[in-house]
C-alpha positions in Angstrom: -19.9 3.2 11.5 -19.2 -0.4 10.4 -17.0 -0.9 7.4 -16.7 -4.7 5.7 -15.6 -5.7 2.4 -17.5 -7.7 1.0 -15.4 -8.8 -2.7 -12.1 -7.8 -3.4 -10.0 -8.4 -6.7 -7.2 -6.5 -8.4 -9.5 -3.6 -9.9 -12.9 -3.9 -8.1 -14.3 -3.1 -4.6 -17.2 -3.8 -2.7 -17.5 -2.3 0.9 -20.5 -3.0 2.9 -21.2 0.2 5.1 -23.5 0.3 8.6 -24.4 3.0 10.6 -24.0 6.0 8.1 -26.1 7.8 6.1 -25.9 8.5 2.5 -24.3 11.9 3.2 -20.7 10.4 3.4 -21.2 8.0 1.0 -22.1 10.4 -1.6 -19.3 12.2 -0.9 -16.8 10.4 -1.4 -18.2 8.5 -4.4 -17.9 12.2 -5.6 -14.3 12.3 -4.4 -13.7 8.9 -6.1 -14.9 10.5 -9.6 -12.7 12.9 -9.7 -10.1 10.5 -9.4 -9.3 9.7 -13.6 -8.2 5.9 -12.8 -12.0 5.4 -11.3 -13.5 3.7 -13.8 -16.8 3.2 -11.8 -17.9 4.6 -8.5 -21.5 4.0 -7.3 -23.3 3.2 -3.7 -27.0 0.7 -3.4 -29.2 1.8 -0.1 -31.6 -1.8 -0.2 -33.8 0.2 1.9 -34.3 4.0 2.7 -34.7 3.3 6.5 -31.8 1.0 6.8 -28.7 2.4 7.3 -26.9 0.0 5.4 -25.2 0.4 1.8 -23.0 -1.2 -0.8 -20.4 0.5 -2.4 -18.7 -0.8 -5.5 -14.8 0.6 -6.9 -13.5 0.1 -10.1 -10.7 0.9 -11.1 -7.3 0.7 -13.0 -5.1 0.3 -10.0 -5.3 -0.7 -6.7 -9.0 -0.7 -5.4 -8.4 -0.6 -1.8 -6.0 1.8 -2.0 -7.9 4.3 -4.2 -10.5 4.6 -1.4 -8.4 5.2 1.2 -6.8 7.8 -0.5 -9.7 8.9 -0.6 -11.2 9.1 2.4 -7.9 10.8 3.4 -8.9 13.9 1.1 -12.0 14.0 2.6 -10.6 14.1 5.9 -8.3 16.7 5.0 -11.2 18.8 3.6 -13.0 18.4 6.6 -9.9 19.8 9.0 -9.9 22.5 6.7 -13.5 23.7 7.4 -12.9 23.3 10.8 -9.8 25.4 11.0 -11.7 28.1 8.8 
């Protein structure tokens, strides 16, 4: 998996993703929706058989730092199922 970012600003995101399907992505834009200073979480696949999408982060604080946390609670989610 590739990870770019594309824009960056105090309250918005927008993280090009290669090489993953929209299993992950989906996920954690439901991980970032739970999250209540998420203003806006949403992904755009510019073609089905490209694996190649654009995901956009609003929010009130730091963008970067919202996804990455995260992605960390996805990880740890994941550790738990395999410990289970």
């Amino acid at each position: 998996m590739e990870i770019s970012i594309e824009k960056i600003d105090k309250e918005t995101i927008k993280v090009r993703v290669k090489g993953e399907t929209t299993t992950l992505i989906n996920m954690l834009r439901h991980k970032l929706a739970e999250n209540k200073d998420v203003l806006i979480s949403g992904y755009k696949q510019d073609h089905p058989l490209i694996d190649e999408m654009a995901l956009l982060v609003k929010s009130k604080g730091d963008p970067k730092k919202t996804v990455v946390s995260a992605l960390k609670s996805l990880g740890k989610e994941w550790k738990e199922l395999e410990i289970k």
